[in-house]
C-alpha positions, 0 to 999 in steps of 0.5 A, a space after each residue: 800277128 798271123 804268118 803269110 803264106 809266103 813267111 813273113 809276117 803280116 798284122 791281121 786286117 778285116 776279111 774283104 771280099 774279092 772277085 773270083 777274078 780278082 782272086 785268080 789273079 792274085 793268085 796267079 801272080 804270086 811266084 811258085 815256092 822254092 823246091 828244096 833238093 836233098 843235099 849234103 851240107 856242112 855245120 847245116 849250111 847246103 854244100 852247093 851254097 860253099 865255093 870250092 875255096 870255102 869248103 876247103 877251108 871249113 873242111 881243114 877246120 873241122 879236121 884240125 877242131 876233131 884232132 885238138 879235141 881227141 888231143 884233149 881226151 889224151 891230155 884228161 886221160 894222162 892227167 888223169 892217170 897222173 892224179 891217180 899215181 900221185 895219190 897212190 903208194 910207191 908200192 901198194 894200190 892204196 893212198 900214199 900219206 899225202 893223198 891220206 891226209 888230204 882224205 882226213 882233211 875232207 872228212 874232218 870238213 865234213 863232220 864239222 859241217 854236218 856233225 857226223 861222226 868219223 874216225 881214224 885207226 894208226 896201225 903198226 906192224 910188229 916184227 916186220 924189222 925180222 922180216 926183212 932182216 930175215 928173209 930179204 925186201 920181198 918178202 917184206 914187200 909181199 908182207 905188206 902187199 898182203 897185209 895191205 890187201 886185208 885191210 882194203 878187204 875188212 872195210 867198206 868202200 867209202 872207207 878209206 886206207 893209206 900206207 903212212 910210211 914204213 909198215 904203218 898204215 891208216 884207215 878213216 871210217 866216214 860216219 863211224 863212232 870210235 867205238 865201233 872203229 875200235 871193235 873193227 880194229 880189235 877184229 883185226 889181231 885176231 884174224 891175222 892170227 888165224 890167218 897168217 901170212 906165208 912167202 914162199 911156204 914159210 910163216 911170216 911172223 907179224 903182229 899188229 898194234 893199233 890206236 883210234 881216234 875220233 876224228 872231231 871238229 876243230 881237230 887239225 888231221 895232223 893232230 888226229 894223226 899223232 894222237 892216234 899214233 900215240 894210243 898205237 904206241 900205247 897199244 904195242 907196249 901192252 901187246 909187248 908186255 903180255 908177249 914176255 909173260 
């Protein structure tokens, strides 16, 4: 097929000879092609080519299509932002227990599928009741601000750390051995030791028990959970006991 001159198509045919009249007048015959103004147009269409009526009504149309459309971004933001307070603690910036063990499901899916490795450290901290009985709830909240701020810090951030409830926390490690998570864990005693938390220029005396698990297949995250709660408990009796000698 071969496109004419004029836009429509035409099946190819043997080339014939014509007069030079012949061809004039051909040629002459033929209407002079359209000449195309610039001019506005809506949703490409010409302007001119609308009635008023119409124009209107299209105009109406895309005003009423950029409300709803920045109605939407609205709604995804606020959604957005609603996701983000339903996973986060009441009153620290990290994941609250449900949006914790939501995270260990996903990782523990993840080391089934693929065998890696993955593993989850409970922590308890010790004397916090005297905290709170001694100095008031504030102090006892920036403890945990504090201490909660630490921990994000002595992690990567494919890491993941949640408050499980009181002054109990969770970090999961993603492709991490339960050797090295209890080295990492093992670090973190020490430098609260070294560097204690103070309210209002007083020492706020805290310890930390811990216990890890590896996160396994096959192992539900509520299983992972107790026993590593159990292995913290262990922890803290030890801790306990050196404490009275």
């Amino acid at each position: 097929m071969k496109i004419g001159s004029t836009g429509r198509s035409t099946a190819a045919s043997p080339t014939r000879k014509t007069s030079s009249s012949a061809a004039t007048a051909a040629y002459a015959s033929t209407s002079a092609p359209r000449q195309i103004q610039d001019t506005s147009s809506i949703m490409g269409i010409p302007e001119a080519e609308f009635t008023p009526k119409v124009r209107d009504a299209i105009m109406t149309l895309m005003s009423e299509v950029d409300d709803l459309r920045r109605s939407i971004d609205g709604l995804n933001r606020r959604l957005e932002e609603a996701e983000r307070m339903a996973d986060q603690d009441a009153l620290l910036p990290i994941y609250n227990r449900r949006a914790f063990v939501r995270e260990l499901t996903r990782i523990q899916a993840s080391v089934e599928r693929y065998g890696e490795n993955a593993s989850l450290i409970y922590i308890d901290l010790n004397g916090f009741k005297g905290i709170n009985d001694n100095f008031g709830h504030q102090a006892g909240d920036f403890v945990l601000a504090e201490f909660s701020n630490r921990l994000v810090r002595s992690v990567r951030e494919t890491d993941v750390v949640g408050r499980l409830g009181g002054d109990e926390f969770g970090i999961i490690l993603s492709r991490t051995a339960a050797d090295a998570a209890t080295a990492l864990a093992g670090r973190l005693p020490s430098q609260l030791e070294a560097n204690p938390i103070y309210w209002e220029g007083q020492l706020m005396e805290i310890g930390m028990a811990y216990g890890v698990v590896a996160i396994e297949a096959g192992k539900l995250p509520e299983q992972a959970l107790s026993e590593a709660d159990d292995k913290m408990y262990a922890h803290k009796r030890i801790t306990k006991q050196q404490g009275e000698k």
